[in-house]
C-alpha positions in Angstrom: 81.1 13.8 172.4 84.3 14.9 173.9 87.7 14.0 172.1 91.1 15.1 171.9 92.3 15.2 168.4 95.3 15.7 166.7 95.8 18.0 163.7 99.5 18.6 162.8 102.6 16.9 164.2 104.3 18.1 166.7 104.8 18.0 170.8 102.0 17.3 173.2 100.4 20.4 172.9 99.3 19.8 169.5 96.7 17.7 171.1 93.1 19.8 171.4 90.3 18.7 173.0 87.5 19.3 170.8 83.1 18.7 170.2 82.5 16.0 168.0 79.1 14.4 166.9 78.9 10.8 168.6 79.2 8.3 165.6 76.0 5.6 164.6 77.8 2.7 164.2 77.4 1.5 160.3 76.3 -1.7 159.2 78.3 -4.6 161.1 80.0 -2.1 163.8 79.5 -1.7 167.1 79.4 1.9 168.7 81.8 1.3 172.2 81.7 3.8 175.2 85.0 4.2 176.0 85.8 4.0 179.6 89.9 3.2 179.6 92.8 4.1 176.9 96.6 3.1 177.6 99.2 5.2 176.3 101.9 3.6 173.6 104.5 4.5 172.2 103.3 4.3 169.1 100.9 7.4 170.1 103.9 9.2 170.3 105.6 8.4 166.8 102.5 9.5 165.3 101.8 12.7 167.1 105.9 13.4 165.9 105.3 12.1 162.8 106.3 9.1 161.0 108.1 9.3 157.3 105.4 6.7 155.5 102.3 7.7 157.5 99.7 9.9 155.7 97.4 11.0 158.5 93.2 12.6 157.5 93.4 15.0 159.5 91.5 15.2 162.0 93.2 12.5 163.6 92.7 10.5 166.9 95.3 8.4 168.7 94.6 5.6 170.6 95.2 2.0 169.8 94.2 0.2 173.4 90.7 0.5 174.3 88.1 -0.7 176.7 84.8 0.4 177.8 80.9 -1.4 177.4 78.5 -1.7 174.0 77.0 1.1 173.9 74.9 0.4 170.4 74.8 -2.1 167.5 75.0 -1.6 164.0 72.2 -3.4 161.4 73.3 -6.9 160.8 75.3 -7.8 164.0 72.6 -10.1 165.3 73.0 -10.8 169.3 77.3 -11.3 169.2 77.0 -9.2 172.3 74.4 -7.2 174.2 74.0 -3.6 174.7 76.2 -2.4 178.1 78.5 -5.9 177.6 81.9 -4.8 179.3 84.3 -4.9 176.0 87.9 -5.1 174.7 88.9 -3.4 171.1 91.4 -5.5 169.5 93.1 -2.7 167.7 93.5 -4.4 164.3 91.7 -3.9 161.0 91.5 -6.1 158.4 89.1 -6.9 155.1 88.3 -10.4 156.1 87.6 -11.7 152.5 90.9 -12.3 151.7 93.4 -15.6 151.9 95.6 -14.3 155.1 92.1 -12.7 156.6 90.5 -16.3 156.2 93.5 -18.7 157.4 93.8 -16.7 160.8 96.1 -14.5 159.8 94.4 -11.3 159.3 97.7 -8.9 160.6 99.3 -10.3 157.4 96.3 -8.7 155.2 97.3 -5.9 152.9 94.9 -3.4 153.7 95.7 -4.4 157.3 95.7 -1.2 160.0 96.0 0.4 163.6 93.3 2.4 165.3 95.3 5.3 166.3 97.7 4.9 163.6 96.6 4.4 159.7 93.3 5.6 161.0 91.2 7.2 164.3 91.5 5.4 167.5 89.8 6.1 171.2 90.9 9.3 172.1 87.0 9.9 172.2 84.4 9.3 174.2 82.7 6.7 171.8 83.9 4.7 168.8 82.3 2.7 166.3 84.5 -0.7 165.1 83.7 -3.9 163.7 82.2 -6.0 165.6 84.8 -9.0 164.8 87.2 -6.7 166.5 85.1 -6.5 170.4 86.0 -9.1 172.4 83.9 -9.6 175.9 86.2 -8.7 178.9 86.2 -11.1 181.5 84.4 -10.3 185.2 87.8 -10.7 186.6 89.3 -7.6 184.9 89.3 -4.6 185.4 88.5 -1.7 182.7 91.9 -0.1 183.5 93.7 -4.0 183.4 91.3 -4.4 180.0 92.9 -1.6 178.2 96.6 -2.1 179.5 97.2 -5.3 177.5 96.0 -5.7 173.4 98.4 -4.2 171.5 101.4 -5.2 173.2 100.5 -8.7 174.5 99.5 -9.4 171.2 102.6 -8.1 169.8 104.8 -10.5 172.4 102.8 -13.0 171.9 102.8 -13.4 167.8 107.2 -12.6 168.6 107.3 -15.8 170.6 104.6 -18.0 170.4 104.5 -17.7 166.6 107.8 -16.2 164.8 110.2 -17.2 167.7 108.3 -20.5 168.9 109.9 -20.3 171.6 110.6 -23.8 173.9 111.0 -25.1 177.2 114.5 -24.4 178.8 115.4 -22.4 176.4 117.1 -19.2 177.2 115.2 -15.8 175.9 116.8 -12.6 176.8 114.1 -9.2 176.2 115.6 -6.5 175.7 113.8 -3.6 177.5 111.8 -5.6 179.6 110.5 -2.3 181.9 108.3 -1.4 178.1 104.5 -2.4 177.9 105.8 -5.2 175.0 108.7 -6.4 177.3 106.7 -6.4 180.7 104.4 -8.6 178.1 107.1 -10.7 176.8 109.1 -11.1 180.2 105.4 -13.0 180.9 105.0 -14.6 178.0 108.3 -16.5 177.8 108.1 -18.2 181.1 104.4 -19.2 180.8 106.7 -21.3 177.6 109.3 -22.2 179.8 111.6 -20.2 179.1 114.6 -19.0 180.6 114.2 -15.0 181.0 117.1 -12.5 180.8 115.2 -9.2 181.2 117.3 -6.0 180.4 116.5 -2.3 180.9 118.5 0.4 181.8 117.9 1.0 185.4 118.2 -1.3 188.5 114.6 -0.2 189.4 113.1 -1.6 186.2 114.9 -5.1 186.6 113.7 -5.2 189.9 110.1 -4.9 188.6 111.0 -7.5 186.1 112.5 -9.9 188.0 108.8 -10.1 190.5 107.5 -10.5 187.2 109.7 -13.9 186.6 112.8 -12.9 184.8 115.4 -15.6 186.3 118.1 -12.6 185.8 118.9 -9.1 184.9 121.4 -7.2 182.6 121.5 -3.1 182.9 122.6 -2.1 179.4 124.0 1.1 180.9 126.5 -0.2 183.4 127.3 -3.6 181.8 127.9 -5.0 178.1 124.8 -6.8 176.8 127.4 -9.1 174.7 129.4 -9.6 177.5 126.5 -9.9 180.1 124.7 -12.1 178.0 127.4 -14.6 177.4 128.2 -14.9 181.2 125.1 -15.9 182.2 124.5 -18.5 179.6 128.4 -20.1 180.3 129.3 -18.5 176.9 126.7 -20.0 174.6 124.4 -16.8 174.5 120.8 -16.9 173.9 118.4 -18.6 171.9 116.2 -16.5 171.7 116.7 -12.6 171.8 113.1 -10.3 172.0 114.0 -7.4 169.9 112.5 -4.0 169.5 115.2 -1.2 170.3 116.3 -0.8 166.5 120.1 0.6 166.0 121.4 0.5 169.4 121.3 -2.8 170.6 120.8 -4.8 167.0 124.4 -5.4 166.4 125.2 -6.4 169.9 121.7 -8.3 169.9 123.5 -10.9 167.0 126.7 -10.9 169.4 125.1 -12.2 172.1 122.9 -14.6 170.5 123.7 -18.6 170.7 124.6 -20.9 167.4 121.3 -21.2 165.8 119.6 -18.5 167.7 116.6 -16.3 166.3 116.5 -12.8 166.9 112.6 -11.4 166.7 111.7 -7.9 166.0 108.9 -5.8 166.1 110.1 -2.3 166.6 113.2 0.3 165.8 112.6 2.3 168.9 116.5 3.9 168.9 116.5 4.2 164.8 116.1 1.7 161.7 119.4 1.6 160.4 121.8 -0.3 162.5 125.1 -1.4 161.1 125.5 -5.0 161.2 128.2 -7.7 159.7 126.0 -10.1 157.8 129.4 -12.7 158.3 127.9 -13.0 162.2 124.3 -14.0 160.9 125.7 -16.8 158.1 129.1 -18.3 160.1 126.7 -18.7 162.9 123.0 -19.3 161.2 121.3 -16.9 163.1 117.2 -16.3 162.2 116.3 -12.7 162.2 112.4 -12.5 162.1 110.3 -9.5 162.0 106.8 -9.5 163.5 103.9 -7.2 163.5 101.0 -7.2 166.4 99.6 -10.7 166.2 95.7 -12.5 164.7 92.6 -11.8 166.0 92.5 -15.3 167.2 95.3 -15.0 169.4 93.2 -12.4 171.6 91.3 -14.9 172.7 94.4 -17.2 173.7 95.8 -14.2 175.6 92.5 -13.5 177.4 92.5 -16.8 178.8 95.8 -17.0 180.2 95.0 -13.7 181.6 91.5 -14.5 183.2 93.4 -17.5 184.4 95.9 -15.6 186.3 98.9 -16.9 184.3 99.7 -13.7 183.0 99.0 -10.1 184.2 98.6 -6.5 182.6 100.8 -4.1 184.3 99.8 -0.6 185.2 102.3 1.7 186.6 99.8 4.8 186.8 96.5 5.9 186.1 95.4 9.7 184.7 92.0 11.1 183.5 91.7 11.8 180.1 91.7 15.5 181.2 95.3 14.8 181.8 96.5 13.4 178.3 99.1 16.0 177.6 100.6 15.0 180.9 100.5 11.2 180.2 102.2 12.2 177.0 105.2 13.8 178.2 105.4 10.7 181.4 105.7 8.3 178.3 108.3 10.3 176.6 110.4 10.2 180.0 110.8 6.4 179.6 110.6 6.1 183.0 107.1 4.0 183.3 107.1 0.4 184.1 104.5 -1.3 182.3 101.3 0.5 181.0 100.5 4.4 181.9 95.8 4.1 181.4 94.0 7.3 180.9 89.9 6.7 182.4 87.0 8.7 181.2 84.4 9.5 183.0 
């Protein structure tokens, strides 16, 4: 089979395309034929390198996959038939232990990301569990299939489970033109939310306001403090959606409301941000960190999806001939939504 691998960090041309024998899936997998993988930016951060990750080379990215069965390991029984049009939910767990067993399996210890701890679908099959395939409903798409696990289930476990978010309150998600904030802008109005979508051009909170963001805040041309507090009549937010790391973190406690929870799943702009803690006690502020989301939740997502309540965003489509190219449009930042690479 045809993959593109990756053996040493570095730029986009450190991806190869190489020959690799097609897997058997083992006892309890399921060997998929991979027809879609989205881009994210985690694919990028691991191609660089990241300072605690210790990658067997050779390596494959790829976290968001869809495609069909393509063959079933001993044991699996009849879950789903050979050529059944699937979704990979990206996270591995055991599944013996407590966290596995009381639906919360990202919480597991040995818990880990195709594409990241280890190989993901840059390939033209892959063999998984078969507790992580999930059928894909008739009324999406292979390209729409692939465009939405990792970071829907990523906003969704930020505000449906850390945040818990409510009705009329006031969220603001900071860049909302991202795969996880085009997810969360979704997300917290399906709760009722008020949305606050931010980004930093006018094109992007556009985009986001069709989505259902009830206003916009470019962080380049305005104060997100400042911004934030005149369009909540000075109260700020309750909740703010948080993944831009040391840029926007100490502004992010600023503009949040008495009581408000800031939720956090990322450090895109850098991990260390300098904050005064007196800002998080005076005012009792929640900062909560969050990491993908359960297994179970796929299935919530999926529904609202097939439902037409919420809706994977695509900005482009390349073929997986063209995944150096797809790397360096991600790394421009100038995507809206999710950038799918199809295989033949």
């Amino acid at each position: 089979m045809r993959v593109v691998a990756l053996r040493k960090h570095g730029g986009p041309e450190v991806l190869v395309d190489e020959d690799w024998p097609t897997p058997e899936p083992g006892p309890g997998q399921i060997l998929v034929k991979v027809q879609a993988i989205a881009l994210n930016h985690l694919d990028l951060w691991v191609r660089r390198g990241l300072p605690s990750l210790k990658l067997a080379y050779p390596h494959l990215l790829g976290s968001d996959i869809a495609g069909e069965v393509a063959a079933l390991g001993a044991g699996v029984g009849d879950i789903v038939p050979v050529g059944q049009p699937i979704i990979v939910n990206p996270g591995l767990s055991c599944g013996r232990c407590r966290d596995c067993l009381s639906g919360r399996d990202n919480l597991c210890r040995s818990y880990a990301l195709l594409g990241e701890h280890v190989s993901g679908g840059y390939a033209e099959y892959l063999a998984v569990p078969a507790a992580n395939v999930v059928p894909r409903p008739a009324s999406l798409s292979v390209v729409e299939a692939a465009a939405f696990p990792l970071t829907f289930l990523t906003a969704w476990q930020m505000l449906a489970e850390r945040a818990r978010v409510q009705p009329g309150e006031t969220v603001v998600v900071l860049g909302a033109g991202s795969g996880v904030g085009v997810a969360a802008v979704q997300i917290a109005r399906l709760f009722g939310a008020r949305v606050i979508a931010t980004a930093t051009s006018d094109d992007k909170l556009e985009r986001a306001r069709a989505l259902g963001a009830d206003d916009v805040l470019n962080t380049e041309s305005e104060d997100l403090v400042e911004g934030v507090r005149q369009r909540t009549g000075t109260r700020g937010a309750d909740v703010i959606f948080e993944h831009i790391g040391k840029a926007l973190f100490a502004k992010a406690i600023l503009a949040c409301a008495r009581g408000g929870r800031i939720v956090t799943c990322g450090a895109t702009t850098g991990f260390d941000p300098a904050i005064d803690l007196r800002h998080i006690f005076v005012r009792q502020i929640s900062i909560l960190g969050s990491t993908m989301g359960s297994k179970g939740s796929m299935y919530d997502i999926i529904s609202h999806i097939a439902a037409g309540r919420l809706k994977p965003v695509v900005d482009r489509v390349l073929p997986f001939s063209q995944v150096r190219a797809a790397h360096e449009l991600l790394e421009d930042r100038r995507l809206f939504g999710k950038l799918v690479l199809t295989l033949d």
